[in-house]
N, C-alpha and C positions, 0 to 999 in steps of 0.2 A: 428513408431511415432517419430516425432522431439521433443527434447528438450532441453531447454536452460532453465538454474538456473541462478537465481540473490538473493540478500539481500538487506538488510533494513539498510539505510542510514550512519552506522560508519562503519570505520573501526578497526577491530582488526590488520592489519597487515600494516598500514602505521602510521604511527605517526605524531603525532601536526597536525592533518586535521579534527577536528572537525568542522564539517556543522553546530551545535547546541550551539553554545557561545550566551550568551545572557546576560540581566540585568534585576532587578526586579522591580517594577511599586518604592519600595521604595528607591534604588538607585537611581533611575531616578527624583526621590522629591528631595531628599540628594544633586542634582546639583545645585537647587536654579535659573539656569537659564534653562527655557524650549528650546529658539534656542538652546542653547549648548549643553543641553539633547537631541533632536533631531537628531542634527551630531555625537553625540557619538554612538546611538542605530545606524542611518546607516553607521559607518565605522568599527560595530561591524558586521550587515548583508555583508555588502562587504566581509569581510573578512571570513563568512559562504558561502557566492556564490564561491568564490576565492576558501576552502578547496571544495566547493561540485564540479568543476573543476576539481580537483588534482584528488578527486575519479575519475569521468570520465573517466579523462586517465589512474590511474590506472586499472579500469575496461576491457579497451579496449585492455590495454596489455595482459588482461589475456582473453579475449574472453568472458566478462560476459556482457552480450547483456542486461540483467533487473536491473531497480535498483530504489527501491524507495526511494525517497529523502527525510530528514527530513524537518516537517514541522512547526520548529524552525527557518528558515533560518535568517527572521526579527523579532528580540525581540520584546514584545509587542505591534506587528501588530495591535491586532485586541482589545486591550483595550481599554473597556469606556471612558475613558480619554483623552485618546490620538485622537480620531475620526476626528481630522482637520488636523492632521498630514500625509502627503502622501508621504512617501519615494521610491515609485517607480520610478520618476524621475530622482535621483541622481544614481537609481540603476541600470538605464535599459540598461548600455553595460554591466553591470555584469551577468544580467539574458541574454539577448541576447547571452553573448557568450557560456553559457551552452546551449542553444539551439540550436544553430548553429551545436556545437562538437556533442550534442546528434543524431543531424538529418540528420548529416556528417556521424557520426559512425553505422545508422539506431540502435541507442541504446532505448528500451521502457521504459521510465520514469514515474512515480506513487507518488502519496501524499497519505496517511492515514488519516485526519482530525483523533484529536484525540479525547476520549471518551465523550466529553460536547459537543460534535456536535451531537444533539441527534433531529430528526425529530418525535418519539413517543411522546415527552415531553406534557405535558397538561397544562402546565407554559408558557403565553405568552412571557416572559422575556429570556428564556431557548429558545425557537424556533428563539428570534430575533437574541439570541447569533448566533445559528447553522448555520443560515443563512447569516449571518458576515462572519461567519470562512468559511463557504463553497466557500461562492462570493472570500473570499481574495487568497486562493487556485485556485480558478481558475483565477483569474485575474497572480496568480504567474505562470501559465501555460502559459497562455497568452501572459504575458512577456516575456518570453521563446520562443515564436513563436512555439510552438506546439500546433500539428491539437487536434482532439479532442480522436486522441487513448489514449492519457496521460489521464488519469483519476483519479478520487478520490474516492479513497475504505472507504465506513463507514457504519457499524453496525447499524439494526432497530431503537437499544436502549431499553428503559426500558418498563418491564411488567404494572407496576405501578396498581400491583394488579390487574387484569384483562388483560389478553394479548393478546384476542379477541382484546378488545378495543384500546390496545396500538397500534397493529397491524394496526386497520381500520384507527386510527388516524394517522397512521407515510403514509399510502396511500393518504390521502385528505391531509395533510399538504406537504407532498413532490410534489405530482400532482399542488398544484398551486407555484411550485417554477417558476422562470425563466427558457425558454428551454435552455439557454446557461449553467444553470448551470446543469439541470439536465440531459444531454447529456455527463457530465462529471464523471459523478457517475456509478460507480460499487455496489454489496450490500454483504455481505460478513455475515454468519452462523458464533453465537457466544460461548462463549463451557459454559454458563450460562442460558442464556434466550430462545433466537429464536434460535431455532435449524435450523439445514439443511433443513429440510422439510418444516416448516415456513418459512423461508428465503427465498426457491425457488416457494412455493407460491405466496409471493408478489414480486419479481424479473420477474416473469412471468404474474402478475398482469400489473404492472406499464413496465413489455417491458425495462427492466435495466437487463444488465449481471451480475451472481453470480459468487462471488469468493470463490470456495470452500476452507475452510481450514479445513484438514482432520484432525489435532489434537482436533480442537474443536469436527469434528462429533463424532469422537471417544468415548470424555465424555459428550457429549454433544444430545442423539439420541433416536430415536423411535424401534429402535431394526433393522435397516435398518442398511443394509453393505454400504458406502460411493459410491462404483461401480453402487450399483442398481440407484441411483439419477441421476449417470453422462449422461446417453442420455438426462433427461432433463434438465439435469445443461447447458450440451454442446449446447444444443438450444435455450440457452438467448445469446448466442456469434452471431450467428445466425441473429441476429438482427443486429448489426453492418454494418453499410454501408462501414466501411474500412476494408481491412483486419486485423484482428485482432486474434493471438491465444487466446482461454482461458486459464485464469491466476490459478491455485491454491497456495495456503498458506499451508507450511509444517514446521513443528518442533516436539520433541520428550519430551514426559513427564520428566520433575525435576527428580522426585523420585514414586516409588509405594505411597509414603504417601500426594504427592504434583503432581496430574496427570494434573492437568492443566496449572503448570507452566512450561516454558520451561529451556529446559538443553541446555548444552554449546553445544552440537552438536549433528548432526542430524542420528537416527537409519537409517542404510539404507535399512533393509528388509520389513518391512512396509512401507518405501514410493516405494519400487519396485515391490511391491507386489500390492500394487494398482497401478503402472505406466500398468504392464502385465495388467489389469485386463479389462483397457480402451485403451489402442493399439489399439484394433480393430475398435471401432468406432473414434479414434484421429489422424488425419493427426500433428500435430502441439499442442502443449503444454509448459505456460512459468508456472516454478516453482520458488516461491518468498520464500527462506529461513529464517525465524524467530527465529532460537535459538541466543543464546546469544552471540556465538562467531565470527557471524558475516560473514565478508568474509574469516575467517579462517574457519569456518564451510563449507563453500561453497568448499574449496581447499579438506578439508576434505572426503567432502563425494562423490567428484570428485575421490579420492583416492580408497572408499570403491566401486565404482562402477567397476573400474579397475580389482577386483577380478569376475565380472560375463561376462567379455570378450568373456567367451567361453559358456553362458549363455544366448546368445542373447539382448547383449548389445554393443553396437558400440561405442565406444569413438570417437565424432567430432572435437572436439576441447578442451582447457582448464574448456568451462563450460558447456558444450551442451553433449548429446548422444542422438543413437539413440537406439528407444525400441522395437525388434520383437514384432509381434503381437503371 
């Protein structure tokens, strides 16, 4: 089995390259003039496209083929206020030229929408949000000139007291989204609510690929081992008219007293211990690192793999191995 590791959007080990610089709706009052506010938020995004670039090539130097972007890029995109404001314009050699490098480099790029993009929601107002944030994401792929492998990973959302019902609701509300946007969506098992087994119920419902993230199933589970799911995890990928690996999410509990939050770096015998466990049924697999230290985590556990050499592990490259079955 192939595989190739990436991280989540900053870096620990380049400096002054934050993707995520931004300003708050009340700075943005504070200018007094709206043109002027407007050019400041996008030479504030320029300069989040510009660092998310620099990542880029850093990446490529080091052979990290995945990498999800933050989705921070444009300050107050997607606020009430701002709605007549469209800085895509001014931006689009900047997004272009990430495009370009990423599909030059065949590098797999990814958004996260974050935790308010909630399709469960039973609040009218909550779903128009979700549906804002989602369109703006993909319109920011878009701009990028990437097909439709680039996707956007997001969580069911909330039980809201009945999770039956949250469930059918985030089905019938996601079902009448746009195909454009929901051709763009992954669905990813969260380590609170919708577990793994839920999550691949309605991933397999609605014909959407699940992104397993085994720290969730971990605390998060029906008494099922992470492995038993993966044949039908592996056949929501299945569905994909591009080629496309399945994605998993890996990171390693805080503390025994804080299991769900994640540590600066990643245990490597639990995530090797499931990598063995799906070999056999896995041609190809990307792993998306989420501890906290980022792409030092990633050089990391590149390092700790190096000790199972004679274990049936093959070193590829600087972020990739491969995995006897």
């Amino acid at each position: 089995m192939q595989v190739r590791i990436g991280y989540v959007a900053m870096s620990t080990v380049i400096k002054n390259a934050s993707p995520s610089r931004t300003m708050t709706y009340k700075q943005f009052e504070k200018l007094g003039d709206i043109e002027a506010g407007y050019r400041r938020l996008e030479r504030i995004a320029e300069e989040n496209l510009h660092n998310t670039l620099r990542l880029l090539k850093h990446n490529r130097m080091h052979d990290i083929h995945l990498y999800r972007m933050s989705s921070k890029l444009i300050p107050l995109a997607t606020h009430q206020s701002l709605q007549d404001w469209d800085p895509f314009p001014y931006l689009k050699p900047a997004f272009s030229a990430i495009g370009d490098y990423a599909n030059q480099a065949g590098m797999r790029l990814s958004f996260h929408p974050d935790h308010f993009t909630v399709f469960s929601t039973p609040r009218e107002e909550v779903l128009r949000h979700s549906i804002r944030d989602l369109t703006h994401h993909v319109r920011m792929l878009d701009a990028m000139g990437l097909d439709d492998r680039a996707k956007n990973n997001i969580h069911i959302g909330g039980a809201y007291g009945d999770k039956a019902t949250a469930g059918a609701r985030f089905i019938h509300q996601f079902s009448k989204l746009d195909p454009t946007l929901k051709r763009r969506v992954t669905l990813e098992n969260d380590d609170k609510t919708f577990n793994a087994v839920e999550t691949l119920q309605i991933s397999e419902k609605l014909r959407l690929p699940m992104v397993l993230d085994i720290h969730h199933q971990w605390v998060n589970n029906e008494g099922e081992r992470p492995e038993e799911l993966w044949p039908r995890i592996h056949a929501t990928w299945r569905e994909e008219h591009m080629v496309l690996p399945p994605k998993i999410h890996v990171s390693s509990p805080k503390s025994d007293k804080d299991l769900r939050g994640h540590a600066d770096y990643v245990q490597v015998e639990p995530l090797l211990n499931f990598l063995r466990a799906i070999a056999p049924l896995t041609t190809h697999l990307d792993v998306m690192i989420e501890a906290k230290m980022k792409d030092d985590a990633l050089f990391k556990l590149m390092d700790d793999l190096k000790q199972y050499t004679n274990d049936g592990v093959t070193i590829k490259d600087q972020a990739s191995v491969e995995i006897e079955e």
